[in-house]
Phi, psi and omega in degrees: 000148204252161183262127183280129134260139186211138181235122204258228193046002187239055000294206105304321194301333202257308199290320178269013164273314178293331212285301198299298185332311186289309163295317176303305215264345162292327158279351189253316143309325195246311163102187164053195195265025184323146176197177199253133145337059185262173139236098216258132189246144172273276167110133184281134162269344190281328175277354172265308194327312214264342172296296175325314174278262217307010198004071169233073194306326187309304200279348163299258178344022197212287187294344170278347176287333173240042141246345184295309167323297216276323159317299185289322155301333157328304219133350193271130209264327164242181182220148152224104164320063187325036227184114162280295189311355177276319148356293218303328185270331169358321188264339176301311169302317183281342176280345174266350151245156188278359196261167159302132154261125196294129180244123153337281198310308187294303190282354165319294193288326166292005180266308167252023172285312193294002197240028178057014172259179180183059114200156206201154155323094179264133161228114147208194174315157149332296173287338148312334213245330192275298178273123161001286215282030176223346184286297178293259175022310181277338187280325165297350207249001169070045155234161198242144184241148171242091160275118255259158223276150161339295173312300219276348163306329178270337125338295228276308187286009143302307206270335186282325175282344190217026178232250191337275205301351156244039169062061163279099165232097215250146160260034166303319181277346175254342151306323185289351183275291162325302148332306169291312174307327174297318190280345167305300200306296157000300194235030141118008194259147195271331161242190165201143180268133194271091193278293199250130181316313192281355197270322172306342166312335215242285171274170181218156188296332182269026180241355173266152212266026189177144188317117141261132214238123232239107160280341154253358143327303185304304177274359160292332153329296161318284193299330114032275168269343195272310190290334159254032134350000000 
């Protein structure tokens, strides 16, 4: 078994879904009391949060760089970014270390490629829903992303930050989540990408009107195949 580094707390809430995800499935594979090899650096969330209103991806980036370092002097042969919007720094990890980093977007997008669609629904934070580096990313990878109109973007990313990550979930908030998903469907998208880790907490695929593609399940998956590899 090969050993995970992974780095969390961006939520907590979202770090112990890969963490469980990863481990039931390592076990469910091997049987007996088998569990995965992780190593886990925790990240204060309130100091990438406050990069984040500050928009100082550089210095985010610096700090996920040197915990992906510190991870990998452990021993840990990959890294996984527990966390989609942090992506956003994704080349700052990689460029500070020799191991892989499992990227969110690339096993997404091959996720809903194995399901013959190429457009699909994006909902996550503001800055995911917003930025290039989850849009182009998908789009090389030949899906095409739709994102819900500015207001319900400045909602959607209300509600993940100052609900979901503090593990809160009303169903005020999963109607308005539903609601937008409709208006996806509306305007041609064949899925939806669960964009932020927290929002499968909050909805399950079978309340939703169109295939859900739950990016950390995927990508807890992924990390996954790499640790038994």
């Amino acid at each position: 078994m090969k050993t995970l580094g992974m780095i969390g707390g961006m939520s907590p809430e979202s770090t112990v879904s890969y963490y469980h995800i990863i481990n039931r499935e390592v076990n469910r594979r091997l049987g007996g009391n088998h569990s995965a090899e992780i190593l886990l650096y925790s990240i204060d969330f309130e100091t990438i949060a406050a990069m984040q209103r500050a928009e100082d991806w550089r210095q985010a980036g610096e700090v996920l760089a040197a915990a992906a370092v510190k991870l990998a002097a452990m021993g840990a042969q990959a890294v996984v970014l527990a966390t989609n919007t942090m992506h956003k720094v994704a080349s700052a990890i990689e460029q500070a270390v020799d191991i892989p980093l499992i990227h969110v977007v690339d096993v997404t997008a091959e996720a809903v490629k194995r399901q013959g669609l190429n457009k699909v629904g994006l909902l996550g934070t503001r800055f995911t829903m917003n930025d290039d580096f989850y849009i182009e990313r998908a789009k090389a990878s030949g899906i095409e992303t739709i994102v819900p109109s500015e207001p319900d973007q400045e909602e959607i990313h209300r509600i993940i930050f100052e609900e979901l990550c503090l593990n809160r979930f009303t169903d005020s908030a999963k109607a308005y989540y539903l609601g937008v998903m409709e208006w996806l469907a509306e305007q041609g998208a064949q899925g939806i990408i669960f964009g932020c880790t927290e929002i499968g907490l909050l909805l399950s695929p079978q309340e939703c009107p169109l295939p859900v593609f739950d990016s950390a399940q995927i990508h807890a998956l992924a990390a996954v195949e790499f640790v038994l590899s």
